[in-house]
MIZA-187530 format. One record per residue: x, y, z of N, C-alpha, C in turn. Coordinates in pm, 1 decimal. Atoms other than C-alpha are relative to their C-alpha. Layout:
N
FIKOL        npx        npy        npz       capx       capy       capz        cpx        cpy        cpz
FIKOL          X          Y          Z          X          Y          Z          X          Y          Z
...
This chain:
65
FIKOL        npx        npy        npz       capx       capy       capz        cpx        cpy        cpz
FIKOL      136.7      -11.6       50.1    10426.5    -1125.7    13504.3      -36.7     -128.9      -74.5
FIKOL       14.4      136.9       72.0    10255.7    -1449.6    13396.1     -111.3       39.1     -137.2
FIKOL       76.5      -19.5      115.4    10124.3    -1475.6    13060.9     -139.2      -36.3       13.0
FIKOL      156.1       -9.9      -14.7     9766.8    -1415.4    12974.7      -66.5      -54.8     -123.6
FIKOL       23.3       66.1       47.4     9587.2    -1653.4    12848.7     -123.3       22.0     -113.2
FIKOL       95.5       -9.8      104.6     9348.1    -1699.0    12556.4     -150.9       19.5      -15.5
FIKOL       90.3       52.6      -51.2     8999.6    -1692.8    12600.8      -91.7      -45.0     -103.6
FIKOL       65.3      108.4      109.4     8851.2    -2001.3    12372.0     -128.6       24.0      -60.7
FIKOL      170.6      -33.4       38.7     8489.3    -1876.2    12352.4       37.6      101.1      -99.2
FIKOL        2.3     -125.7       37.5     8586.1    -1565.6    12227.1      112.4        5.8     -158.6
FIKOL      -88.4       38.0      150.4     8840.7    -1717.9    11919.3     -122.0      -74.1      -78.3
FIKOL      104.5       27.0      127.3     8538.0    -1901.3    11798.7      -70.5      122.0      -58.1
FIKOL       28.4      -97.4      -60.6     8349.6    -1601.0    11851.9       30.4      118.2     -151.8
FIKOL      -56.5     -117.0       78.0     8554.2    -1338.9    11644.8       92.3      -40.3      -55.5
FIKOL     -111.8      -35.3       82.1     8815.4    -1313.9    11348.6       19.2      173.6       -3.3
FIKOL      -41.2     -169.0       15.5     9004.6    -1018.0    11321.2       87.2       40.6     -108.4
FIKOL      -42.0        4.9      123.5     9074.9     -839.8    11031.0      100.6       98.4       -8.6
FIKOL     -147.8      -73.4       16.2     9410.5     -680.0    10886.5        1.0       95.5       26.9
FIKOL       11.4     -113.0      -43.1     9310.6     -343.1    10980.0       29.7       -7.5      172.3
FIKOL       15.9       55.7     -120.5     9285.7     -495.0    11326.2     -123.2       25.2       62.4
FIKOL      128.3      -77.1      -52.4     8924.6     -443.3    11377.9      -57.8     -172.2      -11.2
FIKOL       27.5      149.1       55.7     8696.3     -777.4    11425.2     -129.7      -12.9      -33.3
FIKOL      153.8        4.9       11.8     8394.6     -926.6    11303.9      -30.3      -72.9       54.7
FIKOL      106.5      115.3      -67.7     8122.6    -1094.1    11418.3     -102.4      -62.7      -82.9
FIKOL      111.4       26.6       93.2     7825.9    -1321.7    11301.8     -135.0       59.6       78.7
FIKOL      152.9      -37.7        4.2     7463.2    -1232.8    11367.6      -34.9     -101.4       98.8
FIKOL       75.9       57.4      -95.2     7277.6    -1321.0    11702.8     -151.8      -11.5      -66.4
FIKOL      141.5       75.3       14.1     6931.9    -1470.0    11706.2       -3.8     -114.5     -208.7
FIKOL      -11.9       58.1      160.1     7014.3    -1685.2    11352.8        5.2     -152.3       67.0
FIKOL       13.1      146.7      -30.9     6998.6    -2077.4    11596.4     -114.8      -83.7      -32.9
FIKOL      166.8       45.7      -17.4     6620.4    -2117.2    11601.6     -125.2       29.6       25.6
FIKOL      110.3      -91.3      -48.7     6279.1    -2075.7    11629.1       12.1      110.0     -173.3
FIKOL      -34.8      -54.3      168.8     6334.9    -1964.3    11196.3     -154.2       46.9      -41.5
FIKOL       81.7      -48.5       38.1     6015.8    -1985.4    11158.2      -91.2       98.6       11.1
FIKOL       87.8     -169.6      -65.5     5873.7    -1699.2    11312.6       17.6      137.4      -53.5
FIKOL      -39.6      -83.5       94.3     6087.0    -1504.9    11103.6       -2.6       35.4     -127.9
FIKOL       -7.0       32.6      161.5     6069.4    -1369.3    10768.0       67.5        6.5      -69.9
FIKOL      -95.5       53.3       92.7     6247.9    -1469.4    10496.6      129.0       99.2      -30.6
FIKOL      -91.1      -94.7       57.2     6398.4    -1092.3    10428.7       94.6      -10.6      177.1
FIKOL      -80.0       20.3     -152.1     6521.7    -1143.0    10827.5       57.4      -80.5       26.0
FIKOL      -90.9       93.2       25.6     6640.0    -1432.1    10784.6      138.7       17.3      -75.2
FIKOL      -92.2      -72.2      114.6     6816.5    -1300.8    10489.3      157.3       59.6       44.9
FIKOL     -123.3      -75.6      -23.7     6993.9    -1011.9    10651.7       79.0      -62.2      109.5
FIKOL      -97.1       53.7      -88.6     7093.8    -1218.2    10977.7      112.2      -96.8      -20.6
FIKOL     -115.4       43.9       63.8     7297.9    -1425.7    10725.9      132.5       92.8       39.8
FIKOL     -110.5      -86.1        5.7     7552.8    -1113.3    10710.4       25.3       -2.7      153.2
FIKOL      -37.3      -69.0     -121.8     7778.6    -1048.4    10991.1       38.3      132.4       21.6
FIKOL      -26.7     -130.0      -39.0     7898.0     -733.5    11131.7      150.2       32.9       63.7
FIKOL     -132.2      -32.1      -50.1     8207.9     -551.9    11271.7      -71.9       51.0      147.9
FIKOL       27.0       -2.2     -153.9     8253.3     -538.9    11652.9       34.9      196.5       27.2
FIKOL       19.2     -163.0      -37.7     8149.4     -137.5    11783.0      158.1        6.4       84.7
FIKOL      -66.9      -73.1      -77.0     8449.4       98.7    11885.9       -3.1      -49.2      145.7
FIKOL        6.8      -63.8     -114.8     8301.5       84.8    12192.3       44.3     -164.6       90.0
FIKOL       16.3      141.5      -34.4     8334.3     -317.2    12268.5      131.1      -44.0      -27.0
FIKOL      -99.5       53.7      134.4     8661.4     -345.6    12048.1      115.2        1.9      145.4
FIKOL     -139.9       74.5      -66.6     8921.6     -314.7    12381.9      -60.5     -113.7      121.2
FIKOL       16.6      145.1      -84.7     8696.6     -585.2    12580.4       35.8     -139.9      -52.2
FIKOL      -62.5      136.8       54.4     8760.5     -817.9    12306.6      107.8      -10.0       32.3
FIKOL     -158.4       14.3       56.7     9146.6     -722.1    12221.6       66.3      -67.9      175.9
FIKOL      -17.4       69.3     -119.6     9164.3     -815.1    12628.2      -17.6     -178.3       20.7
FIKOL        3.3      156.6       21.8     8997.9    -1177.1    12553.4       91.4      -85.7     -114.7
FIKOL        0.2       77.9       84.6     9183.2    -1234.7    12245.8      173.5       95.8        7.7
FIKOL     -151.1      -78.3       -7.3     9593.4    -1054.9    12366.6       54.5      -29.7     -128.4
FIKOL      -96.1       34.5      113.3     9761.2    -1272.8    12100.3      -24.7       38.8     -147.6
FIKOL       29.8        6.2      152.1     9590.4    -1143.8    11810.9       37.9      175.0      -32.7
């Protein structure tokens, strides 16, 4: 069986935390700011934890972790 490799997008992407669960940062936060308001701006600062439901497509992109 050949080892399975890393997939690079997906280590920038996500940290995973000691529980073994991972987070993420906040989509739409590149550009185009101004259209948004300030309290939206705000919350897309915070990131989030990756859903149950998504969590073994990562652990597939990211084996070694």
């Amino acid at each position: 069986m050949p080892k399975v490799k890393t997939n690079r997008s997906a280590v920038k992407r996500f940290r995973i935390t000691k529980s073994g669960k991972f987070n993420r940062s906040s989509a739409f936060t590149r550009h185009l700011k101004s259209a948004k308001s300030a309290k939206r701006r705000r919350n897309l600062r915070k990131g989030g934890m990756i859903s149950d439901s998504d969590l073994g497509r990562i652990r597939e992109l990211l084996p070694h972790s």
